[in-house]
N, C-alpha and C positions, 0 to 999 in steps of 0.2 A: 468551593464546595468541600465540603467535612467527609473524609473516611469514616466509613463502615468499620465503629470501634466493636461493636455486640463482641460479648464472650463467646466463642463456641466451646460447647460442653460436649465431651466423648459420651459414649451408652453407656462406659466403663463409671465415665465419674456419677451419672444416675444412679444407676446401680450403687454405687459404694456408700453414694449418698441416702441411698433410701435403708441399704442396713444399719445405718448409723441410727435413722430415725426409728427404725423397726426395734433397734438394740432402746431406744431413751424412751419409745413412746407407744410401743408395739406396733401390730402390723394396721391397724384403724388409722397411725397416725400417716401412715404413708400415704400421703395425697400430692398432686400432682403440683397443683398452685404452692405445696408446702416446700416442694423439693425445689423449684423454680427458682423462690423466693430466698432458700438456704444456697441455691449456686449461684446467685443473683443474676440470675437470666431470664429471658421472658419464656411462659410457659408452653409457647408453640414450638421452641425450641425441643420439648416434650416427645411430639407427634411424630419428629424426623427420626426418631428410634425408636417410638412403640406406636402402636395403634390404639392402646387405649390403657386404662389403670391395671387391669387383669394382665393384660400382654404384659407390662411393667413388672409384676409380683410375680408371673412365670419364670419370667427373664431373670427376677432377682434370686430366687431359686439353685436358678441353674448357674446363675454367676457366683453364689457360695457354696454351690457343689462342687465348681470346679476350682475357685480358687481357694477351697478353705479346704480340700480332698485331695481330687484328681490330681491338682500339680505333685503333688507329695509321689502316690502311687504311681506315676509314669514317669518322673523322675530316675533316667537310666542311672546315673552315679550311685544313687541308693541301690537299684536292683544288682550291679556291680558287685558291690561292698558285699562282706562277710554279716552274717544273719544280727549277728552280737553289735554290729558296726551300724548298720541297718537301723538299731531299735536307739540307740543313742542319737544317731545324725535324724530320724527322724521326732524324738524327747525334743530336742534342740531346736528345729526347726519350728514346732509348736509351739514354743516358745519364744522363740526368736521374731517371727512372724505373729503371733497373736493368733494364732489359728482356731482358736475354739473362742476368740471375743465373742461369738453372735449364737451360738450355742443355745445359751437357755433361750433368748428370744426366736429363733428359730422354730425350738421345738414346742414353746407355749402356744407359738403361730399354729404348728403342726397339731397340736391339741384340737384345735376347730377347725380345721380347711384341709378339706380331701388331698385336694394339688398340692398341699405342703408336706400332708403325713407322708406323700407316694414318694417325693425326694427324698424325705429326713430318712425313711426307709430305705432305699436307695444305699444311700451316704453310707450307715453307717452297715449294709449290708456290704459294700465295699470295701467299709475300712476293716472288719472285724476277714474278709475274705483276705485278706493284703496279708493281713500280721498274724490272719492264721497260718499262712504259708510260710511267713518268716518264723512263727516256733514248730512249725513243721521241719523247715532245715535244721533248727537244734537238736532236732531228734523227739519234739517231745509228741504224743499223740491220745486220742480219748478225752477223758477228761480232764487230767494235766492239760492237754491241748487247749481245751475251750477253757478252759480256768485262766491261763496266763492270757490269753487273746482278748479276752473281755475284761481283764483287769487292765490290761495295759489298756483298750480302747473308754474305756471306764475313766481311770484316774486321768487320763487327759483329756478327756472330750471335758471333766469337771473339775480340774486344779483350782484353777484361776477364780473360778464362780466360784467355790466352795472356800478356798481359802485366801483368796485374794493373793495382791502383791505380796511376795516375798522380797530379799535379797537374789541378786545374781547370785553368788556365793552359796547360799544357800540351797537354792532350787537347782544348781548345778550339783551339791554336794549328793541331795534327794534325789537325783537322777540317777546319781551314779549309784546310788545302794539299790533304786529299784531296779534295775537295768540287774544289778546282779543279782536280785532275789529271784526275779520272774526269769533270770536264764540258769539259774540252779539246778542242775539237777535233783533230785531228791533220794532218787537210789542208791 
C-alpha cells in the first residue's frame, strides 16, 4: 500500500502565495485553481483554510497587515531603543525584509474594493501613528511633526517601486543621510 505523499500547504503559504500573484497579476488574478496549481496541490486543499475566494482576500489583507506592519510596530526591541535608533533599525528592516514588495498592488487593489481601502487605511493610519510618536520623542511637534512622519512613512512605503534596486552600500549610505535630515533639528 502507497503512503499518503499529498503536500500540505500552511494558510501562511496561500496567503504568501496569492500576494505574490496579486503583486504580478493583480488582485483578478487571485483565483483559487491558480493558486493550487502554483503550490502544486489539489484545490480542496483550499477549503480547509478559507471558505471561500472572499474569505481568501480578507485573510490576505490581514496577513500583509500584519506582516508587512504590525510585526514592525510591536516589536519590543524597537519600542526599547532610543527614537533616532528606532528610525534606522526600522529603514533597515524595510529593507531587509522587502516590506513594502506589495505596496503599489495593494493599494491599486484598494483603488476598487471597499474591504481593501478599509485595511490600506488602517495600515498606514498605524504606521504614520507609530512614527508620529517616534518624532514626538525627538522633540519635534505641529507641523515639523507631521512633515517628518509622512515623509518618512512616504519615502518608504515607495523607495523600492519608485527607484528600484539599488546597492546595499548605497541605500545604507541614503539612510543614513535621511535618518539625519528628518531628525534635524531646524532651530
Amino acid at each position: 500500500m502507497k503512503a499518503n505523499t499529498r503536500k500540505r500547504v500552511s494558510k501562511s503559504e496561500w496567503l504568501a502565495q496569492a500576494l505574490e500573484v496579486l503583486s504580478n497579476e493583480g488582485v483578478q488574478g487571485i483565483r483559487v485553481e491558480r493558486l493550487a496549481r502554483d503550490l502544486k496541490v489539489a484545490k480542496s486543499g483550499f477549503y480547509w483554510h478559507f471558505r471561500d475566494r472572499r474569505d481568501l482576500l480578507r485573510q490576505v489583507l490581514e496577513y500583509w497587515a500584519y506582516e508587512f506592519t504590525e510585526v514592525v510596530i510591536q516589536y519590543q526591541d524597537l519600542l526599547n531603543s532610543d527614537p533616532e535608533s528606532r528610525l534606522n533599525q526600522i529603514s533597515s528592516m524595510i529593507r531587509k525584509h522587502h516590506l513594502t514588495k506589495f505596496e503599489v498592488s495593494i493599494r491599486a487593489w484598494a483603488e476598487h474594493d471597499e474591504m481593501a481601502a478599509k485595511v490600506v487605511a488602517q495600515v498606514y493610519k498605524d504606521r504614520l501613528a507609530y512614527l508620529r510618536e517616534t518624532f514626538r520623542e525627538l522633540g519635534f511637534k505641529g507641523d515639523e511633526l507631521e512633515m517628518r512622519t509622512r515623509l518618512f512613512v512616504c519615502y518608504h512605503a515607495w523607495e523600492m517601486s519608485m527607484f528600484g534596486d539599488e546597492s546595499e552600500r548605497k541605500l545604507a549610505r541614503l539612510q543614513k543621510l535621511r535618518i539625519k535630515l528628518l531628525t534635524k533639528n531646524q532651530e
